[in-house]
C-alpha positions as CSV (number, residue, x, y, z in Angstrom):
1,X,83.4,76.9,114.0
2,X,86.3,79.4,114.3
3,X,86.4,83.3,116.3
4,X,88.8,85.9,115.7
5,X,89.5,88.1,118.4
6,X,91.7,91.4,118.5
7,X,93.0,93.3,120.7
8,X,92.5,97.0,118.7
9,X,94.4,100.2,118.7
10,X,98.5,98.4,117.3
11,X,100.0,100.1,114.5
12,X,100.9,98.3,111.5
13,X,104.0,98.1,110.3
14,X,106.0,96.5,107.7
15,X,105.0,94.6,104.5
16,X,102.2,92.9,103.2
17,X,102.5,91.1,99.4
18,X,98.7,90.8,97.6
19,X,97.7,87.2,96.9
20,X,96.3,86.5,93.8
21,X,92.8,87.4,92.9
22,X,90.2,85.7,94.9
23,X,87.4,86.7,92.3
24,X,89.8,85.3,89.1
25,X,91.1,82.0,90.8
26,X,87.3,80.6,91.3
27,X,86.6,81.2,86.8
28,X,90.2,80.4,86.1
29,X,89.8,76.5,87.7
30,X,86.5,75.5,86.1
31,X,87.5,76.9,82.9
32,X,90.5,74.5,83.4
33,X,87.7,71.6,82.5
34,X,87.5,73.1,78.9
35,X,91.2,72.2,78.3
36,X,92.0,68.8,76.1
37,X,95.6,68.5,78.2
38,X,97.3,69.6,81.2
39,X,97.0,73.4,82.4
40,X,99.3,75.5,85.4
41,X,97.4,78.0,87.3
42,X,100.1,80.1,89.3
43,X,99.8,82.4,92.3
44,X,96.6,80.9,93.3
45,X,95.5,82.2,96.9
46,X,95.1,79.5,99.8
47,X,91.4,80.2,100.5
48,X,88.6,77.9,101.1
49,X,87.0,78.5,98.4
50,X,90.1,77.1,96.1
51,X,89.5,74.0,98.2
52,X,86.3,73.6,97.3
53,X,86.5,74.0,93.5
54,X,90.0,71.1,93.9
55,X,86.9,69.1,95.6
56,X,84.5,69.5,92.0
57,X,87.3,68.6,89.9
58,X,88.8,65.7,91.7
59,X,84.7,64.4,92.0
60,X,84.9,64.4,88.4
61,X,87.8,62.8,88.6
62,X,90.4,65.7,86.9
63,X,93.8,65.0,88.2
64,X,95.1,67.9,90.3
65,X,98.7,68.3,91.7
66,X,98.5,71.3,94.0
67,X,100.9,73.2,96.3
68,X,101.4,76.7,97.8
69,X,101.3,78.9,95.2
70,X,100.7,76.6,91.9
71,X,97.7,74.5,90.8
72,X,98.6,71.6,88.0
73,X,94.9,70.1,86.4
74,X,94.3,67.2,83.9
75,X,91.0,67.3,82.9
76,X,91.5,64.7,80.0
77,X,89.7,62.0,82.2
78,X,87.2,63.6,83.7
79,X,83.2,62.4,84.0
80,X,80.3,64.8,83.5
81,X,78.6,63.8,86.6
82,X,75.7,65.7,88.3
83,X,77.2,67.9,90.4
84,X,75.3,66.9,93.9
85,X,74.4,70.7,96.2
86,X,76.3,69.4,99.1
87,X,79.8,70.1,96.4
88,X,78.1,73.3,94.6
89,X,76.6,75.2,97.6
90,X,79.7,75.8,99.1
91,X,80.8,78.7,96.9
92,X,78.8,80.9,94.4
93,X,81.1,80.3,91.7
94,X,80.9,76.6,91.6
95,X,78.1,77.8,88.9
96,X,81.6,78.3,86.6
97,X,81.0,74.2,86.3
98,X,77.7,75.1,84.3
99,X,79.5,77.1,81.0
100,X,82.9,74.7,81.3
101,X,81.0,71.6,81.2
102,X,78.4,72.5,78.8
103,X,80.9,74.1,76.7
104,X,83.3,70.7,76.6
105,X,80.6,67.9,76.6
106,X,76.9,70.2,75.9
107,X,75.5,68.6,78.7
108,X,76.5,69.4,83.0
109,X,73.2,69.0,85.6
110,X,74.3,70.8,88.6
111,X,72.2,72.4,91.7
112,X,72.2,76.7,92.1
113,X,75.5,77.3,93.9
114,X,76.3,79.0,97.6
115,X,77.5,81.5,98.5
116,X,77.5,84.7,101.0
117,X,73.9,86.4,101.8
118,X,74.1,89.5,100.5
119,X,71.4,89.9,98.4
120,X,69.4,88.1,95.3
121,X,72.3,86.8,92.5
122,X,70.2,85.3,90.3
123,X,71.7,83.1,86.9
124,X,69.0,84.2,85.0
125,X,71.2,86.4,82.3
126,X,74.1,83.3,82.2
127,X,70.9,80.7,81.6
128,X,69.6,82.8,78.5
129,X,72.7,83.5,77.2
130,X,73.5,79.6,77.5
131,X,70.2,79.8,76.1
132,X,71.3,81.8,73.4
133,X,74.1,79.3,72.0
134,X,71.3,76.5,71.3
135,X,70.8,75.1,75.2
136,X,67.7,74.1,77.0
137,X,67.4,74.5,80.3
138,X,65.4,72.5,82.5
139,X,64.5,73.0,86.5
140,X,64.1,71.1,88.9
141,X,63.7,73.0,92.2
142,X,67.4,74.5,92.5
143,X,68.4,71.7,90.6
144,X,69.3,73.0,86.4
145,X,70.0,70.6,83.3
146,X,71.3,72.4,80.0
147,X,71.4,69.8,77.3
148,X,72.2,70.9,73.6
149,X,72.1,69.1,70.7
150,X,74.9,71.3,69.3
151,X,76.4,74.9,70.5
152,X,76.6,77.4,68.1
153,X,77.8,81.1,68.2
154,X,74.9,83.8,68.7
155,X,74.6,87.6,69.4
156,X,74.0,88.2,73.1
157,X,73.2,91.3,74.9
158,X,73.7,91.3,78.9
159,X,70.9,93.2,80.8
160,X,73.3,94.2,83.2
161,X,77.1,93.6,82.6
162,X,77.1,91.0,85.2
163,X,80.8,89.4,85.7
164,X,79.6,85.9,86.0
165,X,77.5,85.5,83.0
166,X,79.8,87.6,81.1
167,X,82.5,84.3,82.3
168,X,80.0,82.4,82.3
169,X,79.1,82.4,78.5
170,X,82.6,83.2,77.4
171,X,83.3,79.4,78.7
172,X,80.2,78.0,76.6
173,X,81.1,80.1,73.6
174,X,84.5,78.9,73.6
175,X,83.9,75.8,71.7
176,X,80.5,76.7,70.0
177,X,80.5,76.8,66.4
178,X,80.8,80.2,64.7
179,X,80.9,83.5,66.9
180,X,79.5,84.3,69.5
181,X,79.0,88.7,70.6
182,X,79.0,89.9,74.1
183,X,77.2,92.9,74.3
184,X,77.2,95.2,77.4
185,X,80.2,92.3,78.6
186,X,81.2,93.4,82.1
187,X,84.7,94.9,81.8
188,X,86.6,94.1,85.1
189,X,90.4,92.9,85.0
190,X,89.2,89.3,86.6
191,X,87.4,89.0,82.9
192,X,90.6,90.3,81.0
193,X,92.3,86.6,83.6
194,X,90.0,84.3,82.3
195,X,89.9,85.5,78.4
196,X,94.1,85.4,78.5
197,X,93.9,82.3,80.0
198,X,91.3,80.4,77.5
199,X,93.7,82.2,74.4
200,X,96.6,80.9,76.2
201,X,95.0,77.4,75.5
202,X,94.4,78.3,71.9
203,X,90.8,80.1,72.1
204,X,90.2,82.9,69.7
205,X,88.3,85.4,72.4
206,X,88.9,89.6,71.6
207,X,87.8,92.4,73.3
208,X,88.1,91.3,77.2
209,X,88.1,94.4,78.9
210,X,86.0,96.0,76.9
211,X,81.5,96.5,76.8
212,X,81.9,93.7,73.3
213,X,83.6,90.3,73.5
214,X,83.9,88.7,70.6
215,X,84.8,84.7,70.7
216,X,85.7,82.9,67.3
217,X,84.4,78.9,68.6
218,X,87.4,76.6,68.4
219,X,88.0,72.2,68.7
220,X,90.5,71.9,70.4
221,X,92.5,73.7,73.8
222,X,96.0,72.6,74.5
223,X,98.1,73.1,77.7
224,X,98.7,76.2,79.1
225,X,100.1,78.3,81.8
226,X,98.6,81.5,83.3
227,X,99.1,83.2,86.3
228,X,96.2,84.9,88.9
229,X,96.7,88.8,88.8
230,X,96.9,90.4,92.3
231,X,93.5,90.7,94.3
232,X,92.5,94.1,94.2
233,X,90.1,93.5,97.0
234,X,92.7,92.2,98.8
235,X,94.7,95.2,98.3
236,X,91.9,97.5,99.0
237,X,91.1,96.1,102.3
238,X,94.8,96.6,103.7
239,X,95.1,99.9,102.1
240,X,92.3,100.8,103.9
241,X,94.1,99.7,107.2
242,X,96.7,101.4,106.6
243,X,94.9,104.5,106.7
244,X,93.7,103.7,109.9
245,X,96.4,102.6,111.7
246,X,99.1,102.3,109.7
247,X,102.8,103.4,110.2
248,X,104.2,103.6,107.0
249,X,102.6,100.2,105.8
250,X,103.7,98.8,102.3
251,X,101.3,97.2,100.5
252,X,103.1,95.1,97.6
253,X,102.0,93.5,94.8
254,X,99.3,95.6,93.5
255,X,98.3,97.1,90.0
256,X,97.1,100.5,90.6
257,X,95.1,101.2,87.6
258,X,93.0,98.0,89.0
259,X,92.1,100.2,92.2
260,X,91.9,103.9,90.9
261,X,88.6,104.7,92.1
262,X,89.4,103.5,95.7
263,X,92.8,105.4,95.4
264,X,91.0,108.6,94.1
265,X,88.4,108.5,97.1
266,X,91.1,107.9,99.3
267,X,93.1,111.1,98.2
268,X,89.6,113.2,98.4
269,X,89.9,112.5,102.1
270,X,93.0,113.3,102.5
271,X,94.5,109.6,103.1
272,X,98.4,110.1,103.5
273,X,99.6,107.2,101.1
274,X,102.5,106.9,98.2
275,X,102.6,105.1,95.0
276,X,105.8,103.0,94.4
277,X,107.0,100.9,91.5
278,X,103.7,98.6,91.9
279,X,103.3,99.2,96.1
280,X,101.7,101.8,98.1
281,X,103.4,102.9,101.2
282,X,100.4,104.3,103.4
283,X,99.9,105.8,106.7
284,X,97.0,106.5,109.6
285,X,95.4,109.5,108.9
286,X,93.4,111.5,110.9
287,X,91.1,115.2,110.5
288,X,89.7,113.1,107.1
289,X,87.1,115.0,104.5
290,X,83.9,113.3,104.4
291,X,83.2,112.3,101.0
292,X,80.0,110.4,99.2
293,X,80.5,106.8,97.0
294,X,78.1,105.5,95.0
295,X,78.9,101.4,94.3
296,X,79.1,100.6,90.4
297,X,80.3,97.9,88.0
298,X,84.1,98.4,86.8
299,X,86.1,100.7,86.7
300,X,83.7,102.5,89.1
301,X,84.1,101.7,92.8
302,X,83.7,98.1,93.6
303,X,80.5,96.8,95.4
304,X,83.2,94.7,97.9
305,X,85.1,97.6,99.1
306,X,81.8,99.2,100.1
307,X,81.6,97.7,103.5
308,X,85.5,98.1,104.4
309,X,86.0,101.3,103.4
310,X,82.9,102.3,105.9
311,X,85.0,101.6,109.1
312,X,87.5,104.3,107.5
313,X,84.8,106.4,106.8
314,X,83.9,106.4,110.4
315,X,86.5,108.8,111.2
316,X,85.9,111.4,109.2
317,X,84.8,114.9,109.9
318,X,81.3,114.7,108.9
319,X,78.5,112.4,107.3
320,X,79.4,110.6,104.3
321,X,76.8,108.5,101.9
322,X,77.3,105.1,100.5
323,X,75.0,104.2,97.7
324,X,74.9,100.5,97.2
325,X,73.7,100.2,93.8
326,X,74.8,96.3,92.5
327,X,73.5,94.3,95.9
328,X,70.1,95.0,98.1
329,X,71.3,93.1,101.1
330,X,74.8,94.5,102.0
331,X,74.7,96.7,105.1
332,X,74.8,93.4,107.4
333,X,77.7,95.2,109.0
334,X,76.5,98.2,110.0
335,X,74.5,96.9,112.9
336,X,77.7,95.7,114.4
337,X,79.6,98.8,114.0
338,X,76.6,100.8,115.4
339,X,77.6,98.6,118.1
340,X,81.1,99.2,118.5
341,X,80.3,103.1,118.7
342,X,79.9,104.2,115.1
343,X,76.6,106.7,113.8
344,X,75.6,104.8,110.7
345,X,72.0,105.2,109.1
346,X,70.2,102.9,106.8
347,X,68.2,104.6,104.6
348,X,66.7,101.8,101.5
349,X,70.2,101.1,100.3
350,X,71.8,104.4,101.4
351,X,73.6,104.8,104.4
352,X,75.3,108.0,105.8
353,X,77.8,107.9,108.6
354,X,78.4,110.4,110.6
355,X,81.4,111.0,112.4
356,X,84.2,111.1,113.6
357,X,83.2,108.2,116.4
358,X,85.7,106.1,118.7
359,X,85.2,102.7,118.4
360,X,85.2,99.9,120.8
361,X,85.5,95.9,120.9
362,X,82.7,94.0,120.9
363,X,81.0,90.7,120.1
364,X,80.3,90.6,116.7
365,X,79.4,88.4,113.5
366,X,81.0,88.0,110.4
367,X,77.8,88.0,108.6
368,X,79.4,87.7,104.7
369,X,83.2,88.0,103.6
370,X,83.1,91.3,103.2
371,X,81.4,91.9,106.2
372,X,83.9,90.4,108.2
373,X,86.5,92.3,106.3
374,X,84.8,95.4,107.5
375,X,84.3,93.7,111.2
376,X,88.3,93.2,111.2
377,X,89.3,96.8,110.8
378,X,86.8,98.0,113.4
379,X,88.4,95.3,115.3
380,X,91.9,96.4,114.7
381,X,91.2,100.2,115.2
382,X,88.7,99.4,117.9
383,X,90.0,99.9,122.0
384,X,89.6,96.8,124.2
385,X,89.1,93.5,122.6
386,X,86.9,92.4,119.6
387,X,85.6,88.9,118.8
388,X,84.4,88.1,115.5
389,X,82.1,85.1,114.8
390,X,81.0,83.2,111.7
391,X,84.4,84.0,110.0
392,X,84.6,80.9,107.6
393,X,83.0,83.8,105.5
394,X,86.5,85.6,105.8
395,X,88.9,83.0,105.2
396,X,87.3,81.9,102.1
397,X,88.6,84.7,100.9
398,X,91.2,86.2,102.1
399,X,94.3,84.3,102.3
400,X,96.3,84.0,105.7
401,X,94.7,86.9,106.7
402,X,95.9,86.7,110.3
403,X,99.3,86.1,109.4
404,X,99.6,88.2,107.0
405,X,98.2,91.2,109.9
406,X,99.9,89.5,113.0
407,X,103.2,90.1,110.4
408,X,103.0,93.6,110.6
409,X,102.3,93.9,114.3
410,X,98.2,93.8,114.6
411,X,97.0,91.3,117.6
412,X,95.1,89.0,116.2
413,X,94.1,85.0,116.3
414,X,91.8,82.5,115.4
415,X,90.5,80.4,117.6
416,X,88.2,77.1,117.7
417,X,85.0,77.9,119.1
418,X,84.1,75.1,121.8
């Protein structure tokens, strides 16, 4: 068990580069399994949750050669074992294994995956569209077998444009006879990552982006190269910072049009920040408008910048709303910054905080990753020292997070708890 502790109140100065995408890197490695030779994953972010999806593949016995930035996987070896829950409750998207496997070998047994507490994510809409492309699926507890005698191409219509499925059954459509329709697909850039990458390999898959994807079923994938695009999480979360505390903080590596609704809120307030040949140069700002976000699927604002941006909006002149509309469970934070001085209401899953409030440091939990995300900022901003528990949530997916801060003059460590 690690801590973090902070001491609050530091400027930030200086640079920080965006890893690559936390929420692209966990599809893009399972959908490795699907390739017939050798495939190079670049700029994937040193998380823990990378670790535990080099742990699936090397129990199926894929060859990976990994280092800091790069990922190298042979999957021409593997075995379709039963993936045991010890492996696949250690990240939600271990359930990437299901589509990859059942697309390559239409077979994969595997138990429900892991993943933070933030609310019911059920599979239901990736096991019918699985379902869709000729698949039974059978339960077992949390334990699923999809067998099918053969996979062919189908019309499927999402309930809800749900990123994983939409992955999901993109990987089992890939090598299904015939085509296979994506209706109401979810459009988010992580999507656009994984369809590039497949068609890369030699997949015929058009329309990533968009509400239809359209995937023309192929034999054979051979080796490829793509590379993660920049997390916009990631780059939310420290642009964010840097409108607490920062002093002319550079953000690099970003791809604005990825982050325009958090960029547009953020000018509503009155955030002092400047775009720059793919970097934003960003600043503390103070005497902020309250303003009112309402959480939707891309390109609307993103359900994981929700509970960072709520320490920013902490200091602004008035009550501002958040409306969480994708997840019912995701206001785990807002005990804890009620704690470290801030006004927030819970009201269903609407919250209004009014402010502005000085914060101060306090024990508290990291209850999910982007909890802790939120917890760090108070932390940072807070006076006196903060210490943050539970944060494995927080460095599975954020990489080097306290180097990457302590680099631009924040006080921050982890440290073992005895």
């Amino acid at each position: 068990m690690k801590k973090i502790i902070i001491e609050g109140n530091h400027l930030l100065h200086g640079k920080i580069r965006i890893s690559g995408a936390k929420n692209s890197a966990v599809a893009l490695v399972p959908a490795s399994l699907l390739c017939d030779e050798e495939v190079i994953i670049d700029s994937i972010p040193n998380i823990s949750d990378i670790d535990a999806l080099e742990e699936m593949l090397e129990y199926l016995n894929a060859d990976v050669k990994r280092d800091k930035t790069t990922i190298k996987i042979n999957s021409r070896n593997i075995n379709n074992l039963e993936i045991p829950e010890k492996i696949s409750k250690k990240l939600r998207a271990s359930y990437y294994f299901m589509g990859a496997l059942l697309g390559r070998y239409k077979e994969v047994t595997m138990f429900f995956p892991g993943g933070c507490p933030i609310g019911a994510r059920p599979i239901d809409l990736h096991l019918k569209g699985f379902e869709a492309l000729g698949a039974k699926v059978y339960e077992e507890g949390n334990k699923y077998t999809l067998i099918a005698e053969d996979l062919k191409g189908s019309n499927i219509y999402l309930d809800f444009p749900s990123v994983g499925a939409t992955i999901n059954i993109m990987l089992a459509a890939v090598k299904a006879k015939g085509f296979t329709t994506i209706e109401n697909a979810a459009c988010e850039p992580e999507i656009v990552n994984v369809a590039t990458f497949l068609n890369n390999m030699g997949a015929k898959i058009t329309g990533a982006g968009t509400t239809t994807i359209i995937v023309e079923g192929v034999d054979y994938l051979h080796k490829a190269y793509t590379e993660v695009i920049p997390d916009r999480i990631e780059a939310g979360t420290y642009i964010i910072a840097g409108a607490l505390l920062g002093d002319n903080l550079v953000i690099e590596n970003i791809i604005p049009e990825h982050i325009m609704s958090l960029l547009q809120k953020l000018k509503s307030m009155g955030v002092k920040m400047k775009l720059e040949n793919g970097s934003i140069i960003v600043n503390k700002s103070r005497n902020l408008k309250p303003i009112n976000i309402q959480t939707r699927v891309y390109p609307g604002f993103p359900t994981d910048l929700q509970q960072p941006i709520t320490t920013l909006l902490n200091y602004c002149n008035g009550v501002s709303t958040i409306l969480e509309t994708i997840y019912e469970n995701r206001f785990c934070n807002v005990e804890y910054l009620n704690k470290m001085g801030t006004n927030i209401k819970i009201e269903g899953r609407k919250i209004s905080i009014d402010g502005p409030n000085e914060l101060t440091g306090k024990q508290v939990v990291a209850t999910d990753l982007r909890a802790g995300a939120c917890l760090i900022l108070a932390g940072l901003v807070a006076e006196g020292i903060t210490e943050i528990s539970d944060v494995e949530h927080v460095l599975r997916g954020y990489e080097n997070i306290i180097e990457k801060l302590t680099n631009v003059g924040a006080k921050i460590r982890l440290e073992e708890i005895k």
